[in-house]
N, C-alpha and C positions, 0 to 999 in steps of 0.2 A: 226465980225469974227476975231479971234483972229491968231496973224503970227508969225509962227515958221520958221527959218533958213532952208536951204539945205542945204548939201553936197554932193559931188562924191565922190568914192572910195581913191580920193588922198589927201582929206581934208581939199577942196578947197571948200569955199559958193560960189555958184551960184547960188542965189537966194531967195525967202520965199515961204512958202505955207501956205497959209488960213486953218484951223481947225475948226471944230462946234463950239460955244460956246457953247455947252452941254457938251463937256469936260470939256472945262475951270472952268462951273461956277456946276460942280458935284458935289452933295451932298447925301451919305450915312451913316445912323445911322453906328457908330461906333460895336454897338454891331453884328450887321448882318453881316457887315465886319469880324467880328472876327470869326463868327459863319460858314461864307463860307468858310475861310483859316481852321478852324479849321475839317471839312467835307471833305475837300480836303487832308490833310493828314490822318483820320478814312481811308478813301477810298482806299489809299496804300497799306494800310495793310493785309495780306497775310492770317491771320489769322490759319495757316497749319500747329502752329506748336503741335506736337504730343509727348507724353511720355507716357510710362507704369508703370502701378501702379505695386502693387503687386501681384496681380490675373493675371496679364496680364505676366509677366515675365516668359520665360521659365526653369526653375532650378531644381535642386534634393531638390526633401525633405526631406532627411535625417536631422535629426538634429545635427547641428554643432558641440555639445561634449553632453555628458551626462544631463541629467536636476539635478542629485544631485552629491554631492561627488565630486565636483572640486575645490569648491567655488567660482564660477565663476554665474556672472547671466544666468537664464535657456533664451535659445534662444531655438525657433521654428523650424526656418528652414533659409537658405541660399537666400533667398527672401524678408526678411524684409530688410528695404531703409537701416538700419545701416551697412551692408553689401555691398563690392564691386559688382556691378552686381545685385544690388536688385533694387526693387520696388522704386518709386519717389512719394514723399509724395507732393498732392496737385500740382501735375506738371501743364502744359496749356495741352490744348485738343483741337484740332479743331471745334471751334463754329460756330453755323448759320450765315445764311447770316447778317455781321453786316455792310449793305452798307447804308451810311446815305444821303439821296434825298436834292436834292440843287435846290431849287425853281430857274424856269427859269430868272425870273425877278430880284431876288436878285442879284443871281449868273451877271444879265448884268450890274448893276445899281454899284454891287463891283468892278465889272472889268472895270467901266464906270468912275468913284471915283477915281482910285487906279493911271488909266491914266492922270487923271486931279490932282491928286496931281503932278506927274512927271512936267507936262507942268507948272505948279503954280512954282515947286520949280528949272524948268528952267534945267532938268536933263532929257527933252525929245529932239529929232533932228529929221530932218526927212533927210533920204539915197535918192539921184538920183536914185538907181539902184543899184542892187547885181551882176549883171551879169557883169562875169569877163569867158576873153579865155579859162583864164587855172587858178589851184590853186596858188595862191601865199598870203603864209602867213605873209611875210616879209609887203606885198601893205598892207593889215588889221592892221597891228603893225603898219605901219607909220601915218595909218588912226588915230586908238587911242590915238598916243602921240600927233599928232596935234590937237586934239581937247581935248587933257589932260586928256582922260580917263586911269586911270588903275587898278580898282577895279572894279567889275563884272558888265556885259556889257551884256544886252539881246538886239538882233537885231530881229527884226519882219518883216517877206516877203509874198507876197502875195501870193493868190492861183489864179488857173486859173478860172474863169469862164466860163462855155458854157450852153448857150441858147438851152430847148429841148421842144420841142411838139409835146405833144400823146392828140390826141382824142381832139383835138378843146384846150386844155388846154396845157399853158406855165408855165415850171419851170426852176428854175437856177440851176445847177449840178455844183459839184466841181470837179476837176482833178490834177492829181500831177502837180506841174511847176517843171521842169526841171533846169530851169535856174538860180535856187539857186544851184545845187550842186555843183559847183568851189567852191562858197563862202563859204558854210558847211565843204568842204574839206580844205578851206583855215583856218577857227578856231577852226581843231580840235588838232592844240598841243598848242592851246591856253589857261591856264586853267581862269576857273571859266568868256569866254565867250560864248556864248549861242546866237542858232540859232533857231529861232520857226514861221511857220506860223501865219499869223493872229487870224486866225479863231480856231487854236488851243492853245493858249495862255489860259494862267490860271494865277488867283490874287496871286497864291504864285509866280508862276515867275517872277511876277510885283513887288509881297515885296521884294524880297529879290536882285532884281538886283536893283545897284547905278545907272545905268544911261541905257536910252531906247533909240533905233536907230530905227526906221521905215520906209521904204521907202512910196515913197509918193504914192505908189499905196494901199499897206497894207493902211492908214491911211484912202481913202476911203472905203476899205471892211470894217473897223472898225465902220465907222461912219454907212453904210448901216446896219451894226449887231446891233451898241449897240444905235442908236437913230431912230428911231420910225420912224419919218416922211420922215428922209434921206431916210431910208429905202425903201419905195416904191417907193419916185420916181429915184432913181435908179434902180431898175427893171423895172420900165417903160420907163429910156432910152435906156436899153439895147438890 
């Protein structure tokens, strides 16, 4: 098992914590990686947007001067795109559903990859705990300078779980924690740091942030998500 550092909020190690080695030793074809970031941004996109052609515009038809005896080229009407207020040639239109399906497996095994590069290049930590009294963004800014971060910084917290059973059959439910919102409110005149559950995390937020904060509770929802075997029997101690 491979051991990452701790922190507390004031940037102090107290101590390591154990990681899977399915982190450390993750491996992903490079092209499926590219294929999930590139799916993740299709998926953004709104697709809404609308313009009117020619037939579509509402104008007078009269025609703008004469067709002969001006010397002027003969124009139609006040509706062709050469015209202020006319018609858009070849504009966008709102198209079908262009939502592209991101294989459950790929998508855990990118996001499985993407964590074990961080740990490999030594730009992962793992947080005691988020839970703070009150906001204070000042305690988060001392946190970063002590640990020398100051280019974009994702921090991952975890969610609640509760234990529910209907009908002879047990499942695991998720619920808001609460107990992130100080520390959400403490990084928002923070820029380009960033706050995201576990379970809601995605590989572009993984590309694109320098350095990864996890406390050490997220790090087991992560291993129960994205390694197979964790996976069960954690639900089996729970």
């Amino acid at each position: 098992m491979a051991t990452l550092k701790k922190y507390n909020l004031d940037g102090a190690e107290v101590g390591e914590v154990e990681i899977n080695d399915l982190f450390v030793s993750a491996e992903a074809n490079s092209q499926a990686v590219k294929d999930y970031i590139v799916a993740l941004r299709e998926n953004k996109r709104q697709w809404s947007a609308s313009t009117k052609g020619r037939s579509e515009v509402k104008h007078t038809t009269k025609k703008p001067h004469p067709q002969k005896g001006t010397g002027r080229a003969r124009q139609g009407s006040f509706v062709a795109p050469q015209f202020r207020g006319g018609g858009i040639v070849f504009g966008p239109k709102p198209k079908f559903d262009q939502h592209v399906r991101i294989n459950k497996k790929e998508r855990q095994a990118a996001i499985r990859f993407l964590i074990g590069e961080k740990i490999r290049q030594g730009k992962l930590r793992i947080l005691e705990t988020t839970a703070m009294d009150a906001p204070k963004t000042k305690r988060v800014v001392e946190l970063l300078k002590k640990c020398e971060l100051s280019k974009r910084v994702l921090f991952l917290g975890e969610s609640t779980l509760i234990k529910m059973e209907t009908e002879g059959r047990t499942a695991i439910a998720t619920v808001k924690n609460s107990k992130h919102d100080n520390f959400k409110k403490s990084l928002s005149n923070l820029q380009k740091i960033e706050f995201s559950l576990a379970q809601n995390v995605n590989g572009y937020d993984l590309m694109v942030a320098k350095d990864l904060f996890v406390t050490e509770e997220a790090v087991k929802e992560l291993e129960r998500w994205l390694c197979g075997s964790a996976c069960c029997s954690a639900i089996n101690e729970a």
